[in-house]
C-alpha positions in Angstrom: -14.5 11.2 -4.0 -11.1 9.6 -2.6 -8.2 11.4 -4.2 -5.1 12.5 -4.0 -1.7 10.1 -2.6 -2.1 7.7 0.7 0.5 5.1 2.0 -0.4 1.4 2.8 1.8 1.6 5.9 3.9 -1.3 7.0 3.4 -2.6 10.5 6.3 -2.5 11.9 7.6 -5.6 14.3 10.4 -5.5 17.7 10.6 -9.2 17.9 7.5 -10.9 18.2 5.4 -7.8 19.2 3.8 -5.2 17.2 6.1 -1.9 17.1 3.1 0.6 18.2 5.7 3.6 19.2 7.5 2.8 15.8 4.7 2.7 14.4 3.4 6.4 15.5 7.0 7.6 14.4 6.2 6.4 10.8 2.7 7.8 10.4 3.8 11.4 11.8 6.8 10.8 8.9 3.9 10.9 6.6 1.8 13.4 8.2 4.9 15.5 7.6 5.8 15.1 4.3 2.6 16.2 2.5 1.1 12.5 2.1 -3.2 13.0 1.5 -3.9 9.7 4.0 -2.6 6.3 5.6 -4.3 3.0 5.3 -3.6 1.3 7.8 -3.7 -2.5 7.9 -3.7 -3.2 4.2 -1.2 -6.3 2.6 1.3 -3.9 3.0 0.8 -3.5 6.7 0.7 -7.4 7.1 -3.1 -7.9 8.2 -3.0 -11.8 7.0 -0.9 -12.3 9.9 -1.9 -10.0 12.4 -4.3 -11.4 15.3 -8.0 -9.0 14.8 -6.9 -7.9 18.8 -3.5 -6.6 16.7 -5.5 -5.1 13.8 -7.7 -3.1 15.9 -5.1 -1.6 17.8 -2.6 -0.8 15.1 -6.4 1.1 13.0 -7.1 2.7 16.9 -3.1 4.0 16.8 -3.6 5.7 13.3 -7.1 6.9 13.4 -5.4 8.4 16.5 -2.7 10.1 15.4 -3.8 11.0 12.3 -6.9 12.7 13.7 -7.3 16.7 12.3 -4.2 16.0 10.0 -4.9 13.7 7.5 -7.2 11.0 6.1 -7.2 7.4 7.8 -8.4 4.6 6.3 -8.7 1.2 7.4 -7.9 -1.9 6.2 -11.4 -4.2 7.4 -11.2 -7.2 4.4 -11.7 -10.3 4.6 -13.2 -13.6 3.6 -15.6 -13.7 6.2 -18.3 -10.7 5.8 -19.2 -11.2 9.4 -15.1 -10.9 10.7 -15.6 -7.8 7.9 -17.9 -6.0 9.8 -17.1 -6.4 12.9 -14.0 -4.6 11.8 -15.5 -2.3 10.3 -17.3 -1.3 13.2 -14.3 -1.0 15.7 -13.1 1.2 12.7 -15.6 3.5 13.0 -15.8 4.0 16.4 -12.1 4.7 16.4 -12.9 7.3 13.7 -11.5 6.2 10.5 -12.9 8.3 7.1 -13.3 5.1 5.2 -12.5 1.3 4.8 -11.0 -0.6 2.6 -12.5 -4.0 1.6 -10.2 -6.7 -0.2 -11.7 -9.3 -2.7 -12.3 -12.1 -0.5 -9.6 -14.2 -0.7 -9.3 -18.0 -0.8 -12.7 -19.0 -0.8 -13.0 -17.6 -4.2 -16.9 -16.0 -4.4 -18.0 -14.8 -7.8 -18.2 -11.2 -8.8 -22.1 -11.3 -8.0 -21.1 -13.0 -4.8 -18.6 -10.5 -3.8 -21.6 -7.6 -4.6 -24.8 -9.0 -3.2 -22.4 -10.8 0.5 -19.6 -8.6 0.8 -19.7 -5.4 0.0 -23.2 -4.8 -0.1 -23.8 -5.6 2.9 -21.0 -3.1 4.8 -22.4 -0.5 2.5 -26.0 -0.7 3.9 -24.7 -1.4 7.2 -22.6 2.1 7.5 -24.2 4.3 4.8 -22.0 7.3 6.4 -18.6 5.5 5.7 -16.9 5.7 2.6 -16.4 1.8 1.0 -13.7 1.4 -0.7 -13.5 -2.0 -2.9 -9.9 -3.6 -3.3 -9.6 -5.3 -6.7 -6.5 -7.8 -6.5 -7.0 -10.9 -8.3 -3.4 -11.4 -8.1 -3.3 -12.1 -4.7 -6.9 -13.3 -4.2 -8.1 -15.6 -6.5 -11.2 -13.4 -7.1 -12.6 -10.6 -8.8 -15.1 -7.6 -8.3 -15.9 -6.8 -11.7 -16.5 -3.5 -13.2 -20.2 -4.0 -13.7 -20.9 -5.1 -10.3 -19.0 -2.3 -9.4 -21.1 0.3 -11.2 -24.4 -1.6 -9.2 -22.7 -1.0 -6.2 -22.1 3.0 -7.1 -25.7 3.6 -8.3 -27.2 1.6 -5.1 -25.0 3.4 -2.7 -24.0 6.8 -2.3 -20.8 5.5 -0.1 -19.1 3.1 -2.6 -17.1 5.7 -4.9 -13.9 4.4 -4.8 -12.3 1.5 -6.1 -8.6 0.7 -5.5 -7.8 -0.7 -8.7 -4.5 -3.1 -8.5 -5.8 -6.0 -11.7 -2.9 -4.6 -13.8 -5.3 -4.6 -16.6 -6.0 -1.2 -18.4 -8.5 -2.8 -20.5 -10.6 -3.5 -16.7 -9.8 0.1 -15.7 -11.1 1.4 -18.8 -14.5 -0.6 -18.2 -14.5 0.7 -14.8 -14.6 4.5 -16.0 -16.9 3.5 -18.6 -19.5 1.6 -16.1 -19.1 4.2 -13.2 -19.2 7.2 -14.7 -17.1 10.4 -14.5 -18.0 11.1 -10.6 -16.7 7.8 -10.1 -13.2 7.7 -8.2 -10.4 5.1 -9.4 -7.3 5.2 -7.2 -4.2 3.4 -8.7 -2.7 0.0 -6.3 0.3 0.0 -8.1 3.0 2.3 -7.3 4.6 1.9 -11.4 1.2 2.3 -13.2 0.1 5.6 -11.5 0.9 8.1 -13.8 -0.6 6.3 -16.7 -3.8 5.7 -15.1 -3.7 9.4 -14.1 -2.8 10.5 -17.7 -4.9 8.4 -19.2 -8.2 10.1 -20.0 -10.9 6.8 -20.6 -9.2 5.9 -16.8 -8.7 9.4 -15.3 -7.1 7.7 -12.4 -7.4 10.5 -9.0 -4.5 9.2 -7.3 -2.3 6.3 -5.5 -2.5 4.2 -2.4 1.1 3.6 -2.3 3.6 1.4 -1.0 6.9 3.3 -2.3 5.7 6.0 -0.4 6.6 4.7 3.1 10.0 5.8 2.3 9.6 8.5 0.0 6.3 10.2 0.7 7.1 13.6 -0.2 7.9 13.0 -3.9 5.0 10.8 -4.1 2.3 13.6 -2.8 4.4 15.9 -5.4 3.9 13.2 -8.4 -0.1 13.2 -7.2 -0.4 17.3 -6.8 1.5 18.1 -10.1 -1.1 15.1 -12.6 -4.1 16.8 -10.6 -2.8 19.9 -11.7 -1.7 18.4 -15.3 1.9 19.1 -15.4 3.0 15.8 -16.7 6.3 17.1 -17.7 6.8 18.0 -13.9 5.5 14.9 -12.6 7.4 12.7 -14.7 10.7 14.3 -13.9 9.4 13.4 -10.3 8.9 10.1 -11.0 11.9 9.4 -13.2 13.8 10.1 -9.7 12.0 7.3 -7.7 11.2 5.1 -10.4 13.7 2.2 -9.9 12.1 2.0 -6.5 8.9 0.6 -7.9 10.3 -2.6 -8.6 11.5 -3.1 -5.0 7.2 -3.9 -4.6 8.4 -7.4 -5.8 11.9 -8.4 -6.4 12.1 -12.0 -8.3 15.6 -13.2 -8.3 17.2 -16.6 -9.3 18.7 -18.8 -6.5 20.7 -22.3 -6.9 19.4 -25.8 -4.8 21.0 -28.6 -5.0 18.3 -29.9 -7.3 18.5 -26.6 -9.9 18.5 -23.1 -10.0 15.1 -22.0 -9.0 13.0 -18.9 -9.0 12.4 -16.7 -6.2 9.7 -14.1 -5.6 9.9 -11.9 -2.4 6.6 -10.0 -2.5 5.2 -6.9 -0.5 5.7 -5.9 2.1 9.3 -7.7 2.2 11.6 -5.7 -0.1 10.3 -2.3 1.5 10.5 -3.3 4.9 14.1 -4.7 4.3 14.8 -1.0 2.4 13.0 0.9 5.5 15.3 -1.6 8.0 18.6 -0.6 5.7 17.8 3.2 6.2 17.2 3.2 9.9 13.7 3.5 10.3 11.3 0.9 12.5 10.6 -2.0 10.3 11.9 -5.6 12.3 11.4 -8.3 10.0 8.1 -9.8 8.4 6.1 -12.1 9.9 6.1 -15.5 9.2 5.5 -17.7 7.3 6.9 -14.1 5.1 10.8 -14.4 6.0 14.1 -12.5 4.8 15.2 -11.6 1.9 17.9 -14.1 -0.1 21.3 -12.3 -1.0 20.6 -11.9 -4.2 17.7 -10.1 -3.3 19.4 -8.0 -0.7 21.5 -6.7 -3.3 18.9 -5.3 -5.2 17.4 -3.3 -2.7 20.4 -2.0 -1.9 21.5 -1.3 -5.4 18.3 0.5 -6.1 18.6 2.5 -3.3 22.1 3.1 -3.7 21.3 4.2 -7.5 18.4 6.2 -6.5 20.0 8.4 -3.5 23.7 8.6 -6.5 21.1 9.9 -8.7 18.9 12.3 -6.9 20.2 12.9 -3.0 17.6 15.4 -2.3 14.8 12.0 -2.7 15.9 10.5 1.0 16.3 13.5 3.0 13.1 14.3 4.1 13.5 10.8 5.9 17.0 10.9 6.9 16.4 14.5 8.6 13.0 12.9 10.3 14.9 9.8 11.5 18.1 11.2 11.6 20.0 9.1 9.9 23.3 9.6 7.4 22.0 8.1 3.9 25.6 7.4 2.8 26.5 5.5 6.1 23.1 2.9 6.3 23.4 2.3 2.4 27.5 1.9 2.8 27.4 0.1 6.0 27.6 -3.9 6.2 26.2 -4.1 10.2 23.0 -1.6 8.7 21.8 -5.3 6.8 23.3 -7.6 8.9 20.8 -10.3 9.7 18.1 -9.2 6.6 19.2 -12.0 4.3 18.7 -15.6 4.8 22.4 -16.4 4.5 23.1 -14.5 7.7 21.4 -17.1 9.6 
């Protein structure tokens, strides 16, 4: 079983290139600070838009340097089951402990589909490799459903894991219920973690996180004190961090000439901007992702700015890592200059 707390790592970006030293300095920032694991290459690390010559080195570079530390698992999804295991072998022979496989996207297969192509397949292909299914309708137009799930379970002793991000607790309910107690259900969503750990018909084991690339040691706290059942604990953990959650997606309201409109910057965007702000290697997303509106700059910033007011002891295990001066990059216009569309 997969358990305990792991961060979807950003990729970060100096220019047009992939950041590899900034990107060793990030995962030893993890290493460091108690996290169980780093998946590398998920949404969070940008994988739509990195070339599969780019994805294999940025999985090589963290099977690498996580080696004898700490778990590494590999982003190899796709919507193409023969692109998926060709990653999925370059995974393994780089030595990653398992893979994670996201509901193929766009092309829109059924449930069945997604069992007897897709997963099935990398399962029987690597029977020593733990499979992890990613269940994100949201972003994928598709859906591995809990009973296809359990088939998968019973048929293969290397699907035990599901990375659960539908946002329905009804569906992670069925999943417990279909795959049994043995059966490991790690949360996708940063805000929903401690009730799907608390919740005993979901018994969640723990987080793939995204909040965690900039606070990783109170998110491996949050995970260690629910294993152990001190909710009281965890909680005042979490109510430290919390605001942070909603930096996953920020939605603000910006005026055209035509009418106000919404606008929804989605992961990775807001926590790269954040990691940018606080002086650790980010550079900006990849397009067609882009910068953050000034509306939505301000948030980040106030969040952090209200999170660090709140509880200063949450940012220091990064600002001693990357030496940085919390007060300064949250306080200092030239730390954001250039995040924010209107600085164009």
């Amino acid at each position: 079983m997969i358990s305990g707390s792991y961060t979807a790592i950003i990729t970060p970006f100096e220019g047009a290139a992939v950041d590899y030293e900034g990107l060793g300095q990030l995962v030893d920032f993890q290493v460091e600070n108690g996290i169980t694991g780093v998946l590398a290459v998920g949404t969070t690390g940008e994988s739509p838009t990195l070339t599969w010559e780019e994805h294999n080195k940025v999985v090589e570079l963290v099977a690498a340097r996580t080696r004898d530390r700490v778990l590494c698992i590999a982003g190899t999804g796709s919507n193409n089951t023969a692109e998926t295991i060709a990653a999925t072998t370059h995974a393994v022979d780089v030595g990653v402990s398992g893979v994670l496989l996201v509901d193929p996207y766009y092309n829109g297969p059924s449930s069945l589909e997604i069992r007897k192509e897709y997963v099935e397949p990398v399962a029987t292909a690597f029977p020593d490799l733990d499979i992890i299914p990613y269940v994100i309708p949201g972003r994928t137009g598709a859906q591995l459903l809990p009973e296809d799930l359990a088939i998968l379970s019973q048929n293969h002793r290397n699907v035990g894991t599901v990375k659960e991000a539908t946002g329905n607790f009804e569906n992670m309910r069925r999943t417990r219920e279909c795959c049994g107690a043995d059966f490991s259900i790690m949360s996708g969503d940063d805000s929903v973690t401690v009730q799907m750990m608390t919740d005993p018909k979901i018994n969640a084991a723990g987080v793939i996180s995204v909040i965690s690339n900039v606070v990783p040691r109170a998110i491996a706290d949050m995970v260690r004190l629910l294993e152990k059942g001190d909710e009281k604990q965890a909680r005042a953990v979490v109510s430290q961090i919390e605001p942070l959650f909603d930096l996953v997606t920020v939605t603000t309201t910006e005026s055209t000439p035509f009418g106000d409109t919404p606008c929804r910057a989605r992961n990775p965007l807001a926590i790269k901007t954040l990691i940018a702000i606080l002086g650790m290697p980010a550079g900006g997303c990849r397009k067609p992702m882009g910068k953050m509106t000034r509306k939505g700059l301000d948030v980040v910033l106030e969040t952090a700015r209200t999170v660090h007011a709140g509880s200063p002891a949450v940012f220091a295990p990064l600002a001693d890592f990357f030496g940085v001066n919390i007060d300064a990059r949250l306080d200092t216009p030239s730390c954001w200059e250039g995040l924010s569309y209107e600085d164009d």
